[in-house]
DRENMI-166925 format. One line per field, with one value per residue (C-alpha): residue number from 1; residue in three letters; x, y, z. Coordinates in Angstrom, 2 decimals, decimal comma. Layout:
<nodes>
nr <- c(NUM ...)
rest <- c(ALA ...)
X <- c(X ...)
Y <- c(Y ...)
Z <- c(Z ...)
</nodes>
This chain:
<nodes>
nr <- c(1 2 3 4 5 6 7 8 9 10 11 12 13 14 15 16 17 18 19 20 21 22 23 24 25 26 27 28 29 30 31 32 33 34 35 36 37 38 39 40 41 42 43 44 45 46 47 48 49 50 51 52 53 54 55 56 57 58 59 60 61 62 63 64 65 66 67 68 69 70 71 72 73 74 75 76 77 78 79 80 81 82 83 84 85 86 87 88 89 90 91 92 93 94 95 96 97 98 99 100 101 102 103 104 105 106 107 108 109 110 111 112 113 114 115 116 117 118 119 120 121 122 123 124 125 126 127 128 129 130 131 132 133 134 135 136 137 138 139 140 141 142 143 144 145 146 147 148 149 150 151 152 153 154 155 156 157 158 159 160 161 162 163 164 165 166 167 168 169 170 171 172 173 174 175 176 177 178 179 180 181 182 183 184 185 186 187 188 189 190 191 192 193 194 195 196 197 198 199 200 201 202 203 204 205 206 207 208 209 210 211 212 213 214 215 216 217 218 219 220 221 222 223 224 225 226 227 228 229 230 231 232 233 234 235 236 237 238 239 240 241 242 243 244 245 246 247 248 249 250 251 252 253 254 255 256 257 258 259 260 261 262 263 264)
rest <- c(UNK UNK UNK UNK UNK UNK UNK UNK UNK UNK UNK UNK UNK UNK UNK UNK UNK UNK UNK UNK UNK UNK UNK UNK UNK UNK UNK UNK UNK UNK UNK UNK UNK UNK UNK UNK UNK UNK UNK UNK UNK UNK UNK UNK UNK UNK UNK UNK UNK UNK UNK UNK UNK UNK UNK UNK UNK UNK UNK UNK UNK UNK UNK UNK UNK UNK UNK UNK UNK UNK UNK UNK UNK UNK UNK UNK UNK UNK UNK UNK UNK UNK UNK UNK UNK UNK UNK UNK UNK UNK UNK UNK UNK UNK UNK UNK UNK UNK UNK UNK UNK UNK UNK UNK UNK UNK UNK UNK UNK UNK UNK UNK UNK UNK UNK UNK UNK UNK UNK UNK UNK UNK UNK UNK UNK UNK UNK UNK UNK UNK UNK UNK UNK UNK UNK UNK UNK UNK UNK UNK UNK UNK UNK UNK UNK UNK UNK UNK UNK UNK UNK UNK UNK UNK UNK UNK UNK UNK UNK UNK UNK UNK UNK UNK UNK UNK UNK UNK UNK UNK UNK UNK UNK UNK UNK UNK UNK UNK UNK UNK UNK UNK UNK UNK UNK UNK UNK UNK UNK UNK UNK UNK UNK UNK UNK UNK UNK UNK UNK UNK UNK UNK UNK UNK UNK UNK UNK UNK UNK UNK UNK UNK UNK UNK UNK UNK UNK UNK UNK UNK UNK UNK UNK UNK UNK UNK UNK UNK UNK UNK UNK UNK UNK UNK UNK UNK UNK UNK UNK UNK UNK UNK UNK UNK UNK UNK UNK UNK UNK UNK UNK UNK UNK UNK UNK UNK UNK UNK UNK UNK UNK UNK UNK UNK)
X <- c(0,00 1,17 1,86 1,01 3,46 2,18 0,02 -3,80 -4,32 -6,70 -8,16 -11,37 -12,31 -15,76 -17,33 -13,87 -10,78 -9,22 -9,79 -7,37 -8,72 -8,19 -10,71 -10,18 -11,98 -15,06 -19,07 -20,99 -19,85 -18,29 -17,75 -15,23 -15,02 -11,82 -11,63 -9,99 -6,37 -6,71 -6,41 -3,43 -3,25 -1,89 -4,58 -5,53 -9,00 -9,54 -8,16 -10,75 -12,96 -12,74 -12,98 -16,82 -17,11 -15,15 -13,94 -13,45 -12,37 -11,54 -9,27 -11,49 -11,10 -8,51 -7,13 -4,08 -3,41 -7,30 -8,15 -10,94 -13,34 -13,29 -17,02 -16,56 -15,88 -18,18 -19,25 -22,79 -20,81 -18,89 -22,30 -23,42 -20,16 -20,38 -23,64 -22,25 -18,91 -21,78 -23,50 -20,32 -19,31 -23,03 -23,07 -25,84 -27,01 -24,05 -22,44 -21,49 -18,40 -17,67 -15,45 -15,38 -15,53 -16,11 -19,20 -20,74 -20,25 -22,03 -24,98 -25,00 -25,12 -27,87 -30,25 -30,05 -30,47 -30,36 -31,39 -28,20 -27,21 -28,53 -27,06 -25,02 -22,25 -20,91 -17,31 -17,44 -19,25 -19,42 -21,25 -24,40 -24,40 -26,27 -25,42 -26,65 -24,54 -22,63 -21,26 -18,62 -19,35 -15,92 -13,12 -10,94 -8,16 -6,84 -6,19 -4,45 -0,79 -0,18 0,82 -2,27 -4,13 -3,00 -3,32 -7,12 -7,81 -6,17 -6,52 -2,95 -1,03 1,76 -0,11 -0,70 2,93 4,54 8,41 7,67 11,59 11,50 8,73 9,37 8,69 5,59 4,30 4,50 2,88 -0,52 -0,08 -0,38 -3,20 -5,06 -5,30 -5,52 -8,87 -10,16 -9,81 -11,98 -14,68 -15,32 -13,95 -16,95 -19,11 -16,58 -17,03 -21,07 -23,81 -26,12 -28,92 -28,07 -29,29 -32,91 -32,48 -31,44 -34,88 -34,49 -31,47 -34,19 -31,74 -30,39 -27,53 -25,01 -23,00 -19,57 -18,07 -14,80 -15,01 -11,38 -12,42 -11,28 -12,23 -15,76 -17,51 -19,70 -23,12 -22,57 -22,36 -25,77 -27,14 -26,93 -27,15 -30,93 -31,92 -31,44 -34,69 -32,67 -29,68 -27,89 -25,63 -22,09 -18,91 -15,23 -12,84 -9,57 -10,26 -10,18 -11,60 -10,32 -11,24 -10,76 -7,20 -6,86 -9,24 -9,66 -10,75 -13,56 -14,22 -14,34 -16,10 -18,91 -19,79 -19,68 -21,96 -24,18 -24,13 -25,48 -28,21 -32,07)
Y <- c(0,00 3,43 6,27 9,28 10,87 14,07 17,03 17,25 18,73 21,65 22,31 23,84 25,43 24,06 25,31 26,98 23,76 23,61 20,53 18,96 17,18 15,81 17,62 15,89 15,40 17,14 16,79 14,35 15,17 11,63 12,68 9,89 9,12 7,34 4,43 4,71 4,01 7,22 8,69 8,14 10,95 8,45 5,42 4,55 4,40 8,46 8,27 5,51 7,11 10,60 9,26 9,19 12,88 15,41 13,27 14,57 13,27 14,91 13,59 13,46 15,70 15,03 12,53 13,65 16,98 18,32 19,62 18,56 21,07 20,07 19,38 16,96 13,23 10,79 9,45 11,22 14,60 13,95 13,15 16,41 18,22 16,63 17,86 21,46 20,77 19,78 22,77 24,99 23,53 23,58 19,44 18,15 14,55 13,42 9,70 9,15 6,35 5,28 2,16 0,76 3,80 6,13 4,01 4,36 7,89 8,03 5,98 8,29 11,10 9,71 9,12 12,68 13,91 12,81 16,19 16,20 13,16 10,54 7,10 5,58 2,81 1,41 -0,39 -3,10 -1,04 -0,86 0,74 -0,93 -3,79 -7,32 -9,65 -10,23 -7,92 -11,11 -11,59 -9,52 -8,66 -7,33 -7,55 -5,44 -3,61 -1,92 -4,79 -6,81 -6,41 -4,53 -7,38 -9,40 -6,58 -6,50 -10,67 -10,36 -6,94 -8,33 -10,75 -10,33 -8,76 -7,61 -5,21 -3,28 -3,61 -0,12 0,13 3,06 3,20 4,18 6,92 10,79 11,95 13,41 10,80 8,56 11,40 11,25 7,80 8,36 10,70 8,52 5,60 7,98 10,18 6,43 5,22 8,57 8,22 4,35 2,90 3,13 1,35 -0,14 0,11 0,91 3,20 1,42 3,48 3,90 0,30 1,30 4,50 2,92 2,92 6,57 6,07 6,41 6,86 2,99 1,95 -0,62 -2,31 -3,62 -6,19 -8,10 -11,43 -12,56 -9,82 -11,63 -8,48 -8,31 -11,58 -11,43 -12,26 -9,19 -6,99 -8,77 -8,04 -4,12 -4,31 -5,92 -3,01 -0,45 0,17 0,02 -2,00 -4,11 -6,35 -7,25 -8,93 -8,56 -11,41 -11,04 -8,01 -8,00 -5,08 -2,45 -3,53 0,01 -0,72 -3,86 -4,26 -0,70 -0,73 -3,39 -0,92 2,44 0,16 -1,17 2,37 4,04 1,68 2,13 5,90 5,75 3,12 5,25)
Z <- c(0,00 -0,98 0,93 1,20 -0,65 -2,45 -1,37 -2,21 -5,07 -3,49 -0,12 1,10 4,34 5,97 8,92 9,88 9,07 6,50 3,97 1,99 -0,83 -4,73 -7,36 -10,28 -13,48 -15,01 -14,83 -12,59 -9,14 -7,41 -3,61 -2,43 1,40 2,21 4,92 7,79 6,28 4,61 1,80 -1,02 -3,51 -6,10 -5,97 -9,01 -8,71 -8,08 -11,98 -12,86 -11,40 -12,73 -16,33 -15,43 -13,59 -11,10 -8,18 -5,23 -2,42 0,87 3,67 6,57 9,21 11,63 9,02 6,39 6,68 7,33 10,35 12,55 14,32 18,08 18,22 15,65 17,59 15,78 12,27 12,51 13,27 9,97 8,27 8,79 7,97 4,64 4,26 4,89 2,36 -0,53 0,30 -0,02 -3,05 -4,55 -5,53 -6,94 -8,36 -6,60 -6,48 -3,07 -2,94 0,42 1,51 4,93 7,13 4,20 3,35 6,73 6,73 3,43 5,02 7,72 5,25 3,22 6,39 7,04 3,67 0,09 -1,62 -3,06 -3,84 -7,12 -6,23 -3,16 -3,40 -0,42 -0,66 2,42 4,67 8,27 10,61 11,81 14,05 12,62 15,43 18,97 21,15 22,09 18,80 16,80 13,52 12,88 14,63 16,41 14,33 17,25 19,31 16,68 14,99 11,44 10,13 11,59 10,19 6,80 6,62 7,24 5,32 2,17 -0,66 -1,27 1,72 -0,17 -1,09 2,63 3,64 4,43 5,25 8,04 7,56 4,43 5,07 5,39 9,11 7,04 6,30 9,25 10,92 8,36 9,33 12,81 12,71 10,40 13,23 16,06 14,00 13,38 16,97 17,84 15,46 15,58 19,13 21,24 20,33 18,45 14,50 14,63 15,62 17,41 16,18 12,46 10,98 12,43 9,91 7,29 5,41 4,69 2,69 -0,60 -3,56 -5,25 -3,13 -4,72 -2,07 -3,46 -1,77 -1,76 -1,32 0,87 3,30 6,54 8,47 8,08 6,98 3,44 5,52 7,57 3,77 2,54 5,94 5,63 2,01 3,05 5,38 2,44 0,28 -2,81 -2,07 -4,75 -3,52 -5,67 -5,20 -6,43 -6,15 -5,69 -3,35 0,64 2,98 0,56 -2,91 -4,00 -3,77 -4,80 -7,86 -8,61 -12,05 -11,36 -8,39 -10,49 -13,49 -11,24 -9,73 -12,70 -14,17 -11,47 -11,88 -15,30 -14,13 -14,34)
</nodes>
């Protein structure tokens, strides 16, 4: 996994902090939320992507180089701060892409409103619980190694290493603020809000829900359980892809929203 090696292309301010975020490409606004890894300038599939609209894709606050408001602390705060940033930049008809975190921040944004948005697609979201509270949907990232990590997120784990050796002091610091802004918005309760899968029905825009299928994270049952509490969910899988399939399969990532987008 790459990292984050170059400076956002552009930056916007939102209720007072300062963004940092890619704009790239023209028409169709694509609003891209990250997961909790962050965002890498140089994926791939912000290119595939923008071949089908203007991408853009913010770091979340407190995550890169943005800043985070201090009354911002969980995902339903960020919800509505994305609300605000697609009312500052005037979006409309907009593709929301979300994976893992990203994608339950766009679930949370689409409960609240939709006015702005035309279609939803969630890359192996989180965020809702499906189990009895005595069972764990997905397990604990903060309690387990990198490398443990990295063996369960990824169909090939090759592709998550990171020498941290080899890293600027930059860079190792967006690392560091990446897990410490993800520990803050998803450790208690860990990796849900216990209240959003009862909301879910309100998401009323078609959702596509992308999964990949050697996610070892999150199990598949978990995907087609939230993909069932949305109105207009449309469950799909990508092989060869773990937690992230963004990053590992992007162009059957980019290819499969963008398909989507078109869908009437």
């Amino acid at each position: 996994m790459n990292a984050i090696a170059e400076a956002p292309t552009s930056a916007i301010v939102v209720s007072g902090a300062r963004i940092e975020l890619i704009d790239r490409g023209r028409g169709r606004p694509i609003l891209f939320l990250h997961p909790h890894i962050g965002l890498d300038p140089s994926a791939p599939v912000l290119t595939m992507l923008a071949e089908g609209g203007r991408v853009i894709a913010p770091s979340h606050p407190g995550f890169g180089h943005s800043e985070r408001p201090a009354g911002i602390t969980t995902v339903d705060d960020l919800a509505y701060f994305y609300l605000d940033m697609m009312d500052e930049l005037d979006l409309r008809d907009t593709i929301v892409v979300g994976v893992s975190l990203g994608a339950w921040i766009a679930a949370a944004i689409a409960v609240k409103s939709t006015a702005r948005m035309a279609r939803l697609v969630l890359g192996n979201p989180v965020g809702i619980k499906v189990s009895d509270r005595e069972a764990r949907d997905i397990l604990d990232i903060f309690a387990m190694l990198e490398s443990e990590f990295i063996e369960k997120a990824f169909a090939d784990p090759t592709v998550g290493k990171r020498d941290y050796r080899a890293m600027t002091d930059g860079e190792v610091t967006v690392a560091a603020r990446n897990r410490e802004a993800a520990a803050l918005y998803t450790w208690s309760p860990y990796m849900h809000d216990p209240k959003l899968k009862g909301w879910l029905h309100r998401v009323r825009i078609p959702t596509l829900v992308l999964w990949g299928t050697a996610d070892r994270l999150v199990r598949e049952g978990y995907g087609r359980a939230f993909c069932a509490a949305l109105p207009g969910g449309l469950f799909e899988t990508i092989a060869g892809a773990g937690h992230f399939p963004h990053i590992e399969q992007p162009k059957a990532f980019a290819a499969r929203a963008l398909a989507f987008s078109e869908v009437r």
